[in-house]
C-alpha positions, 0 to 999 in steps of 0.5 A, a space after each residue: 139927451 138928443 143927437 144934438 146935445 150928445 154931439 156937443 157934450 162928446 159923447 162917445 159913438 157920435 158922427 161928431 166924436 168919431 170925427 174928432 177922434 179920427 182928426 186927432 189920430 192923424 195929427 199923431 200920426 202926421 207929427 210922429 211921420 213929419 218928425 221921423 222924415 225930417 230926421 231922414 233927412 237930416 241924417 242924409 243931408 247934414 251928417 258930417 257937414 258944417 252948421 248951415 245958417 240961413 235968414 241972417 243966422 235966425 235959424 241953424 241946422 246942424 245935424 246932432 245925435 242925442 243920447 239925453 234927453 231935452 236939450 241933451 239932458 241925461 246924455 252923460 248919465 250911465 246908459 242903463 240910467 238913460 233906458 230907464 229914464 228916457 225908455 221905461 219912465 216916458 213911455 209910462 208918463 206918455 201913457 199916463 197923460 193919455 189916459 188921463 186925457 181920455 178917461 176925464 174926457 178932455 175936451 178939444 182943445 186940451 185933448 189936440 194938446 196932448 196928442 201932440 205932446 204923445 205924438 211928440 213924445 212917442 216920435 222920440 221914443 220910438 227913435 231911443 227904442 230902435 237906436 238908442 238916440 235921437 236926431 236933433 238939427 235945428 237951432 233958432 235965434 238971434 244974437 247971441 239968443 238961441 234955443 238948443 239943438 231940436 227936431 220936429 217931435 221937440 216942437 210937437 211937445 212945446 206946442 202941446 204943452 203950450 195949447 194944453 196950458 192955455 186950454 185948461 186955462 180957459 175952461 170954466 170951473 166945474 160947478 161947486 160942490 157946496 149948497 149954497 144955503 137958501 136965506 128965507 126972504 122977509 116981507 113986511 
């Protein structure tokens, strides 16, 4: 195999996957300090104000502590349940999906997925571990339309997802693993 085809096929220790593998460090780290800084922010800024509106009500900041989970999921549930679940069960889930990506050695495209969905997860983690909840602030829409109340770590993992499942969607099947049978030609 030349340098070449080990660049191409990822193999690791290459210049081009060590590149690769930088990059996606710092989109983690990126997203995971983009999300803790806008939730500074928030906390600093709308804590205790009204909602804001802005763009003829299409987006809404409003400053919200989550105990839950997405969209406040589990946020009523008994706070040993919640550790268990959004502590102790995503952190092996984040972990897990990690792991797979690495060990089946995913290409680009489904790996940037999901490092952005672990970033994102782990933002949201480290935020449950060290406080118990999570800041959520914004809410887009329009009409009567509207998502939930997010932060920046919920984003990470929506595009994540997103880009993970449209990755996986495009890559082409691995070979058969059939033989395909030989059928003898006849010739007059």
């Amino acid at each position: 195999m030349t340098d070449r085809d080990e660049r191409a096929a990822g193999v690791p220790g290459t210049r081009a996957t060590r590149l690769q593998q930088a990059l996606l460090v710092t989109v983690a780290a990126l997203t995971i300090g983009c999300d803790h800084v806008t939730k500074r922010v928030a906390t600093e800024t709308l804590a205790g104000q009204p909602m804001q509106s802005f763009l003829a009500d299409t987006i809404r900041l409003q400053y919200v502590e989550n105990p839950g989970g997405f969209l406040s999921l589990g946020a009523t549930w008994p706070p040993a349940v919640r550790v268990a679940v959004f502590s102790g069960l995503s952190a092996v889930l984040l972990v897990v999906l990690l792991a797979v990506a690495v060990r089946r050695r995913w290409s680009s495209w489904p790996m940037a997925g999901v490092i952005l969905c672990v970033a994102g997860g782990a933002s949201n983690w480290i935020d449950r571990i060290a406080v118990g909840r999570v800041v959520d602030f914004l809410n887009v829409g329009y009409g009567p339309v509207r998502t939930g109340i997010f932060n920046v770590a919920d984003v990470a993992v929506m595009v994540g997802g997103a880009v993970l499942l449209v990755a996986m969607s495009r890559e082409p099947e691995p070979p058969s693993a059939t033989v395909d049978a030989v059928v003898p030609s006849t010739q007059d």
